[in-house]
C-alpha positions in Angstrom: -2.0 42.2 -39.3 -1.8 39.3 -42.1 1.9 38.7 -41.3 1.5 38.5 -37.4 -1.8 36.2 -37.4 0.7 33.8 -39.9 3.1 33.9 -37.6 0.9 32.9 -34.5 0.0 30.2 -36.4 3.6 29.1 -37.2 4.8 29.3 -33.7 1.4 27.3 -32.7 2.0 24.5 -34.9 5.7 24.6 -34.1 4.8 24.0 -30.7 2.5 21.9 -31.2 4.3 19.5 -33.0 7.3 20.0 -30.7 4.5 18.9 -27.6 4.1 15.8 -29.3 7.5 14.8 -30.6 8.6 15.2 -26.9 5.3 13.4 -25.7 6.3 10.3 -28.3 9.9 10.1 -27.4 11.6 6.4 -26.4 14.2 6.5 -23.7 17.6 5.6 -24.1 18.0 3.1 -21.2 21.3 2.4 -19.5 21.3 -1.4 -18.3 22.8 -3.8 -16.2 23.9 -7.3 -18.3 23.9 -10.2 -16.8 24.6 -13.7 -17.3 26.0 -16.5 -15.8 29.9 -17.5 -16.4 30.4 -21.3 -17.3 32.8 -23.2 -14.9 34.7 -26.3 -15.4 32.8 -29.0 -16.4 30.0 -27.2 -17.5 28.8 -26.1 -14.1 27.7 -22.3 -14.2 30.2 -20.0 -11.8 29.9 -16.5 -10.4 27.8 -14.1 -13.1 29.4 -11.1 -14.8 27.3 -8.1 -14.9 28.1 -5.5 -17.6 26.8 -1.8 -18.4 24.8 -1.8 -21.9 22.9 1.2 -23.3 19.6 0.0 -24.8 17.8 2.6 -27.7 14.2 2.6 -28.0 12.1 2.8 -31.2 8.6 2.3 -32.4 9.3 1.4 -35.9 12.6 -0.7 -37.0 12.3 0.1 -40.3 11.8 3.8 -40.0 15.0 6.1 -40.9 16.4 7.2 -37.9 19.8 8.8 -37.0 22.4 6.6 -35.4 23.2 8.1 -31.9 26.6 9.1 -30.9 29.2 6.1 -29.6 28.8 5.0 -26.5 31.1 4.2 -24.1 29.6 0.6 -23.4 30.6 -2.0 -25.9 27.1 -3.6 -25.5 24.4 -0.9 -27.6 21.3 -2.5 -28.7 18.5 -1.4 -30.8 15.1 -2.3 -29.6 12.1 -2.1 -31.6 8.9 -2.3 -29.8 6.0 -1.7 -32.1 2.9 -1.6 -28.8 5.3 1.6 -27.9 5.4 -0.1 -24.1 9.0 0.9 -23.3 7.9 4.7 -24.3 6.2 5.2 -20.8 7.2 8.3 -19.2 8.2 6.5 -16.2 11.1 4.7 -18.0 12.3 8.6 -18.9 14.9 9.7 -16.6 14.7 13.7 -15.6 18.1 16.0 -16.5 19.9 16.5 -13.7 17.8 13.8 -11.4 19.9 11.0 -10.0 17.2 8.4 -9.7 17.1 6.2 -13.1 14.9 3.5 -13.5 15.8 0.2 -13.1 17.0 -2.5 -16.1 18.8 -5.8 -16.2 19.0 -8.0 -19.6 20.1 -11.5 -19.5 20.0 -14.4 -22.2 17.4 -16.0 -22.6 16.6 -19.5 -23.9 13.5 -20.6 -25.4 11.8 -23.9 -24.3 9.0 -25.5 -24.3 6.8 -25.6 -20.9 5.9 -28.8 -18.8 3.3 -27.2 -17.1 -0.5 -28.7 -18.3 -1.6 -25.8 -19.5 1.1 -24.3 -21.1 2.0 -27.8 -22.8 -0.7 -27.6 -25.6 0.7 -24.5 -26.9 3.6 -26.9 -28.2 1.7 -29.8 -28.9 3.8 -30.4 -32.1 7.1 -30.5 -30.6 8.7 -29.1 -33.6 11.4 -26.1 -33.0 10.6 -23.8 -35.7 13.4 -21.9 -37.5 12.4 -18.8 -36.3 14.0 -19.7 -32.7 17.1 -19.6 -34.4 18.7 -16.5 -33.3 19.7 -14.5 -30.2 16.9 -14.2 -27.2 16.9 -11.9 -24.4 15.1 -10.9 -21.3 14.8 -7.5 -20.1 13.2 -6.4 -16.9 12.2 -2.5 -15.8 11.3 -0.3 -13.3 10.1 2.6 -13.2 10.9 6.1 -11.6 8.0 5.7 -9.6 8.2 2.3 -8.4 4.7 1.2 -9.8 5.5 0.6 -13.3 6.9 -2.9 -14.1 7.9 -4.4 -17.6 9.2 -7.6 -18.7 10.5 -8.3 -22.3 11.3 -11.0 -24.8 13.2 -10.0 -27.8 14.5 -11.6 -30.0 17.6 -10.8 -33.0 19.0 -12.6 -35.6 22.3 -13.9 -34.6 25.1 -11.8 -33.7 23.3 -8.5 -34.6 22.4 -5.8 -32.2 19.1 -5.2 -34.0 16.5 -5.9 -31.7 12.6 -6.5 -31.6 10.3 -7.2 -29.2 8.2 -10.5 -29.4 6.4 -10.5 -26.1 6.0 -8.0 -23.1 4.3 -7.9 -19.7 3.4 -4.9 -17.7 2.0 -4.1 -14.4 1.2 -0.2 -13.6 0.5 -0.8 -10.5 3.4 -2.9 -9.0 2.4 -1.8 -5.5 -1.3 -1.9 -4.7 -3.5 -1.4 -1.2 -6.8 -2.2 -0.3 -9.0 -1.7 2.7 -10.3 -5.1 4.3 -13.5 -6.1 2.7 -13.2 -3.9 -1.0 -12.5 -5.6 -3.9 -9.0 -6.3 -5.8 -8.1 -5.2 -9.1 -4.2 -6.4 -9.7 -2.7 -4.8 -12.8 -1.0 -7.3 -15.7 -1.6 -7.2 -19.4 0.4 -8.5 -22.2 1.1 -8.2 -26.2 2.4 -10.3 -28.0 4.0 -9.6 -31.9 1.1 -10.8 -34.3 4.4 -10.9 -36.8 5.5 -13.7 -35.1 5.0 -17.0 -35.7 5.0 -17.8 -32.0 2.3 -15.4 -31.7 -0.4 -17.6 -33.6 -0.2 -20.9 -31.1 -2.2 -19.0 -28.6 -1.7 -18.3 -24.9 -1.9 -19.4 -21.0 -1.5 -16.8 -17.9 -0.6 -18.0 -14.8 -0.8 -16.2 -11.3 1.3 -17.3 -8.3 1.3 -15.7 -4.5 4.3 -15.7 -2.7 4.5 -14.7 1.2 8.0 -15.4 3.2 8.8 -18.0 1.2 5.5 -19.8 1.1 3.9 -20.0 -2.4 0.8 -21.2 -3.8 -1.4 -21.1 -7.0 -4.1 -18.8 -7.6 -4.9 -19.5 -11.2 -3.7 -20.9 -14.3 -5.7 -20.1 -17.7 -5.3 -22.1 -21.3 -5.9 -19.6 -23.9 -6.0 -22.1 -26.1 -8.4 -24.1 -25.1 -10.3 -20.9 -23.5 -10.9 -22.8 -20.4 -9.4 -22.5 -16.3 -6.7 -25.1 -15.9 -7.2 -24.6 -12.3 -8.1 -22.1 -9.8 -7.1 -22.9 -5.8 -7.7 -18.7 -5.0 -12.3 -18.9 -4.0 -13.4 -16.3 -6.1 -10.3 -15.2 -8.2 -10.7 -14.5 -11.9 -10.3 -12.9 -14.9 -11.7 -10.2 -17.5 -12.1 -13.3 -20.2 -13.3 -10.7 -22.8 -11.0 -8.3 -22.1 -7.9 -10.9 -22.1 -8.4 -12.6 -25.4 -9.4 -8.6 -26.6 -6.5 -6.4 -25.6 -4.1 -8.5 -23.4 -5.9 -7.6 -20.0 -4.4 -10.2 -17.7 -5.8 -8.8 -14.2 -6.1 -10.6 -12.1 -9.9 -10.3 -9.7 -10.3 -11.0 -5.8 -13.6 -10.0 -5.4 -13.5 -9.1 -1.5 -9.6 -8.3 0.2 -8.4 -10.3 3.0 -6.2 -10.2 5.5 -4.1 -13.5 4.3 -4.3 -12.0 0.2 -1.5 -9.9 1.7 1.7 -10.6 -0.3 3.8 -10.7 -3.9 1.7 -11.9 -7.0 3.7 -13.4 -10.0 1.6 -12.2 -13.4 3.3 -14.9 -15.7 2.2 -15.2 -19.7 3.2 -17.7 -21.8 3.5 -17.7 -25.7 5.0 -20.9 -26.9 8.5 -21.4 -25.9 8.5 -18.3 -24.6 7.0 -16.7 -21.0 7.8 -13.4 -19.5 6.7 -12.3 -16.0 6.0 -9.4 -14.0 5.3 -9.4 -9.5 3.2 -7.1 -8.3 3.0 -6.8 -3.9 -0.7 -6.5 -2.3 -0.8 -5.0 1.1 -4.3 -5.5 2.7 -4.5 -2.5 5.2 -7.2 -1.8 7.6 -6.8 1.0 10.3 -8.1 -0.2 14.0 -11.2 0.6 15.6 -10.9 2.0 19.5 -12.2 2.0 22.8 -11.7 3.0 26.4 -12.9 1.7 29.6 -14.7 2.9 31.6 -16.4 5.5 29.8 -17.1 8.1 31.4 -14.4 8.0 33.9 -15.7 8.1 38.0 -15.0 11.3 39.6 -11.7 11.4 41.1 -10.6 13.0 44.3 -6.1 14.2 45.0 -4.2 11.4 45.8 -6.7 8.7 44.2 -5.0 6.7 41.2 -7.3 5.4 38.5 -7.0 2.9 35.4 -8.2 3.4 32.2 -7.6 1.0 29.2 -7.9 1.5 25.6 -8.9 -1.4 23.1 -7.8 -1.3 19.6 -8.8 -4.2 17.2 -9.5 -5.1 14.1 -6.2 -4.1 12.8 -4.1 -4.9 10.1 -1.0 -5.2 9.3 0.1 -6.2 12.7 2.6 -2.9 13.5 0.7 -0.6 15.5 1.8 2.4 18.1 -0.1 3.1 21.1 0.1 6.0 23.5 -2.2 8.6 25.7 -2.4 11.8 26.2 -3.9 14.6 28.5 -5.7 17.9 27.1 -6.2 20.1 30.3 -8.6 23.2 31.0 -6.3 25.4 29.3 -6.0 23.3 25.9 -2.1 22.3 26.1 -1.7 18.6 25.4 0.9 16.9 26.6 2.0 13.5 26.4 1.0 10.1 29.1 3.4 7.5 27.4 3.1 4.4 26.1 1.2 2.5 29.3 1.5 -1.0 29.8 0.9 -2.3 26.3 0.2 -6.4 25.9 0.9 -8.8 23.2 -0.7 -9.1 19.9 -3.9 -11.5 19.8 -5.1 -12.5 16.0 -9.2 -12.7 15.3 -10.6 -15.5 12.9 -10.2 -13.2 10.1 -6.7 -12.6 10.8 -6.9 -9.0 12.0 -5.4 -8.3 15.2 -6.1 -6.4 18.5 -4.4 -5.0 21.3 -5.0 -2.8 24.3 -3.0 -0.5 27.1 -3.7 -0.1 30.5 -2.7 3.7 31.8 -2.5 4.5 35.6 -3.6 8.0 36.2 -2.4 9.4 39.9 -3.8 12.5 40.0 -1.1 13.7 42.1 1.9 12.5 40.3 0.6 13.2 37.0 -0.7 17.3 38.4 -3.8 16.8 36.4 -5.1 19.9 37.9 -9.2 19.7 37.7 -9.1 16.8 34.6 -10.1 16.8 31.2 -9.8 14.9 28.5 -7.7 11.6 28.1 -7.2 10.3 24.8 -6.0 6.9 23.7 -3.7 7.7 20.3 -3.4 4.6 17.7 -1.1 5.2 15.1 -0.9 2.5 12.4 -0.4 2.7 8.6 -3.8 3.0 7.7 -4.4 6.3 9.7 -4.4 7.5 13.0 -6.9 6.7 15.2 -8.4 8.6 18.4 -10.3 7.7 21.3 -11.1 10.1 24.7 -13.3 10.4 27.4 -13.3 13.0 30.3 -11.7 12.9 33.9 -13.0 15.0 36.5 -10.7 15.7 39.5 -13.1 17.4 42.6 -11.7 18.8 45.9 -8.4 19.2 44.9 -6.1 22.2 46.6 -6.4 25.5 44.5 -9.7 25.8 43.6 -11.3 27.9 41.2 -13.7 30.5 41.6 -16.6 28.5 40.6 -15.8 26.0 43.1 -15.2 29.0 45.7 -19.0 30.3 45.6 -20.2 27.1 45.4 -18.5 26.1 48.6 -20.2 29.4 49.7 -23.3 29.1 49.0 -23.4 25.5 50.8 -22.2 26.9 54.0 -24.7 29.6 54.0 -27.4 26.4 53.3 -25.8 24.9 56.2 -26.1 28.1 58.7 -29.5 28.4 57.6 -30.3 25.1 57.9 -28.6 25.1 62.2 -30.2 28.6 62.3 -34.0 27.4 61.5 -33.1 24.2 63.6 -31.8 25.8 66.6 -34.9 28.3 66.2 -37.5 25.7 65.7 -36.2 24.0 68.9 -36.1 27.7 71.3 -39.7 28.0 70.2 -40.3 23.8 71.3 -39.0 24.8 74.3 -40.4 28.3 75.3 -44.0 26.6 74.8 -43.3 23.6 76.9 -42.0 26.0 79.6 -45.0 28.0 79.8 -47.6 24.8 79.5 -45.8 24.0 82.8 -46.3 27.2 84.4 -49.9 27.4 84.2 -50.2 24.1 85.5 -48.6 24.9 88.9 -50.7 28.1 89.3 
């Protein structure tokens, strides 16, 4: 009993720390190098792109065994301390032929022009530490939210890399409902080893929309201060930026025109890295249809109906109609005649359909229910009210005793008439009679 209760315990802790060594595992990242071939004259030409395999660690100076050659001639070993290129997302599934993205280029440290970036390099000395070989990396991953960007830097000619800043977004693709507030994903860390680290920090944010581009706020981390803010109401987490990197950025209430890419840029001195992130504002549309109810329709009469859908956003939408009869079946109406998009002050848009019913054309028996169907990306939306066809060919049983019943009103009503008026006249007759005795 001894023996068996050690062994459970064995294969427990075997398992357990198998869990976690499989749980703290870095990728080994297959990447696309690119950089830009130098014409005559010094003019750059056409890029070259190149595969390279990149290795991930934790700890650089931790004994690890060398992995087997590769058959790219470009293998580097990345060490990244904050663990950010562990994420599971960066992991590519056996068998699965989706990998996530990665592209490495050279990178060349400068100092920034921008005014609050500038301070950071107030002493316009290049320390010895930028002396070596500087590269770029960007990722995606599997799932399409995760986004990193990397600075690394290695002594010259060595494949030995480490990483001095990095940038990530989980949420590269975000939605919100008009109205709710905005939380967009960026944080940063920086290498406290290095010297770079220690002349502080600015975080810039940038919207781009089909081509367009503006500002949305700039921040001196050195100075602790807003450079500038153009965005009403855009901020940050202060505490939690100068605390743990948290550089998301705030819109306290989505709009329609917030729709678009935002660049999360952080810059160390002579160094930035940068990650874009894509907003979609979505708000599903809100219907009506007119008249409501429908007036009661008679074979052969043709009536219009129109549905109203507005306050809609983004601007695709589908309309269409359809019929429920007595018997449940739906079946479609088509389209109708749809019109043109018109935009609202808040920039959500409406638009309506006008449907001609012809109760003959369209065999709509004894009616029921029309529906107005909107289908749009945030939902599907439904609108119906109820048509009532009367007096039409086949009709039911219902309508047969009802007919019934009002032509036996309507002989009772000529019999009592023609009655009352025999008795008018049988009196009259005999009034007379007396009078010529």
């Amino acid at each position: 009993m001894t023996t068996c209760s050690a062994i459970y315990k064995l294969c427990l802790v075997a398992a357990i720390c198998s869990i976690k060594a499989c749980s703290g595992s870095c990728p080994v990242l297959e990447c696309w190098f690119v950089q830009e071939k130098t014409g005559r004259g010094g003019l750059s030409a056409a890029t070259s792109q190149e595969t390279s395999v990149l290795h991930i660690r934790t700890d650089g100076n931790a004994a690890e065994t060398r992995p087997a050659p590769s058959a790219s001639d470009r293998v580097y070993f990345i060490t990244d301390p904050a663990a950010t290129l562990c994420h599971r997302a960066l992991i590519r599934s056996r068998g699965s032929l989706e990998k996530p993205e990665c592209e490495i280029n050279p990178f060349l440290p400068q100092p920034s022009t921008l005014k609050w970036v500038a301070p950071l390099t107030d002493s316009a000395s290049s320390p010895i530490y930028l002396q070596a070989d500087w590269f770029s990396t960007t990722f995606r991953g599997l799932d399409g939210q995760l986004a990193i960007s990397t600075v690394t830097r290695a002594p010259t000619a060595s494949k030995e890399h480490r990483v001095a800043l990095s940038v990530t977004s989980r949420t590269a693709s975000v939605q919100s409902r008009l109205g709710e507030p905005v939380v967009l994903d960026c944080g940063f860390w920086a290498d406290p080893s290095s010297p770079l680290a220690g002349s502080g920090f600015a975080v810039e944010w940038r919207y781009q929309f089909r081509g367009a581009g503006r500002l949305v706020l700039a921040y001196d981390g050195k100075a602790d201060r807003l450079a500038d803010a153009r965005e009403e109401g855009a901020t940050l987490d202060f505490e939690g930026l100068h605390g743990k990197g948290n550089a998301s950025l705030i819109l306290p209430e989505a709009k329609v025109h917030h729709s678009g890419m935002y660049i999360c840029t952080v810059y160390l001195a002579y160094l930035v890295a940068q990650v874009a992130l894509e907003l979609e504002v979505v708000e599903p549309p809100s219907l009506s249809v007119h008249p409501s109810p429908l007036p009661l329709a008679v074979p052969g009469q043709t009536l219009t109906v129109q549905c109203e859908a507005s306050g809609f956003a983004p601007l695709t939408l589908d309309l269409s109609w359809e019929f429920k009869g007595a018997d449940g079946a739906a079946r479609p109406l088509g389209s109708g005649s749809v019109t043109g998009h018109r935009q609202a002050w808040d920039g959500t848009y409406s638009q309506s359909s006008r449907l001609e019913l012809d109760t003959t054309k369209l065999d709509l028996g004894r009616g029921g229910e029309v529906t107005c169907v909107a289908v749009h990306v945030g939902g599907t939306r439904r609108a119906s009210v109820t048509l009532n066809v009367i007096g039409f060919s086949s009709p039911s049983i219902e309508d047969s005793m009802a007919m019934v019943g009002v032509a036996l009103v309507l002989y009772g009503l000529i019999k009592f008439v023609s009655w009352t008026f025999a008795s008018s006249g049988s009196d009259e007759a005999g009034q007379q009679d007396k009078k010529d005795k």
